[in-house]
C-alpha angles and dihedrals in degrees: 000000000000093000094047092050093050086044088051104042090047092055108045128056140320083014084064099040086056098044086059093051086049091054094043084055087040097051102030078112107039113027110021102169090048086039087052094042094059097041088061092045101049089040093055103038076053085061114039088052095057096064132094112218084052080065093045085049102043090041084056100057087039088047104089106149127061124236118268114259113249090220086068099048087088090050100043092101086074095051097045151014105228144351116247113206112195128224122248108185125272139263114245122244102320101200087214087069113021098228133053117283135211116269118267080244089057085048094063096051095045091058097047087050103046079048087059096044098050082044093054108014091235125152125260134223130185114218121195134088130217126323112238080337102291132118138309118033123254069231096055096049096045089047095050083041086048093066104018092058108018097030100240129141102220108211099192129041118188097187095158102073117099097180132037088250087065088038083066098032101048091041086059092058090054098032108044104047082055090060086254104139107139108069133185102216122204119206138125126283099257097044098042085093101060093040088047091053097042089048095045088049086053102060105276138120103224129210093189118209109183116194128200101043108207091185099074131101103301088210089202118140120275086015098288102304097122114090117249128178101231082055094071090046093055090045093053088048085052094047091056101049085047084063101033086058095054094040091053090051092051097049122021107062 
């Protein structure tokens, strides 16, 4: 784990973006052109990562799968068996409350879930391992989130998997043997397609309902044109599940 996060962090942005700043320092001597080349490179990724409207564009192309109609959260319950919410990290020792909570992220999709769950009566299951290895589960928070702020009793916690790919593959091994087979999977927007794809490939049928739509209507001043910095933190998170879908589709078959 350690490895492939330092691989991973170096090659996607912002890791990349400041590579290239460190060679354009490196090589301002010796190699100017190449020197000059990086700097730009790393400058404007820098920057085009940092608009808004960059983040509503890119969401847009990410952003396969409608949202799920409200009209249809009460019938859910005849079109599947259970609803799957996906792990998205933790948040470290918060002194406000003493133990790690779930992301913000988590937090979405928690609520849209438990949402879900009290509309259709569906159970519910956590997906999502430790975090770097150490205790508790992504499974564990969401599960105890999932009942001291939304009010929802979690049956099932997966709290193994480290990938989506092991989201889906784990679950089945839960799920399946149970007779569980239709899944209503939470996660957000840009990252429906690859857990679609993972779950399909382990044995589900899947009614996604993405949560936390980027593609929309920015509503920013001057169109987003103007940097901010959340903007480079949801890009990154873009840019990763860009990757993460092509990779998937290379190789996990």
């Amino acid at each position: 784990m350690p490895f492939r996060y330092f691989i991973k962090q170096l090659l996607l942005p912002p890791g990349i973006l400041l590579l290239l700043l460190v060679l354009a320092w490196w090589w301002r001597h010796s190699r100017p052109r190449l020197a000059r080349l990086c700097f730009i490179a790393g400058v404007g990724g820098f920057w085009l990562m940092s608009l808004p409207v960059v983040v509503q564009w890119s969401a847009k192309a990410l952003e396969r799968e409608p949202p799920l109609p409200r009209s249809e959260w009460v019938t859910l319950a005849q079109r599947a068996d259970a609803i799957v919410v996906l792990g998205s990290g933790r948040d470290r020792g918060d002194l406000a409350w003493g133990t790690d909570q779930p992301t913000g992220i988590g937090l979405e999709r928690q609520r849209y879930a438990a949402r879900l769950a009290k509309a259709s009566g569906l159970p519910v299951l956590t997906s999502g391992g430790l975090h770097y290895g150490s205790p508790p589960s992504e499974a564990k928070l969401m599960a105890d989130s999932m009942l001291d702020d939304f009010g929802v009793t979690v049956r099932w916690q997966e709290g193994r998997s480290r990938t989506t790919w092991e989201n889906a593959k784990m679950s089945a091994e839960m799920l399946l043997p149970q007779g569980i087979r239709r899944v209503v999977v939470v996660t957000h927007a840009s990252h429906m397609p690859r857990a679609v794809w993972s779950f399909e490939r382990s044995g589900f049928e899947v009614v996604p309902a993405p949560v936390g739509f980027l593609g929309q209507d920015n509503a920013r001043p001057l169109g987003g044109w103007m940097p901010e910095f959340k903007s480079i933190w949801q890009s990154g998170q873009l840019m990763n599940e860009a990757v993460g879908q092509v990779g998937y589709r290379l190789f996990y078959r």
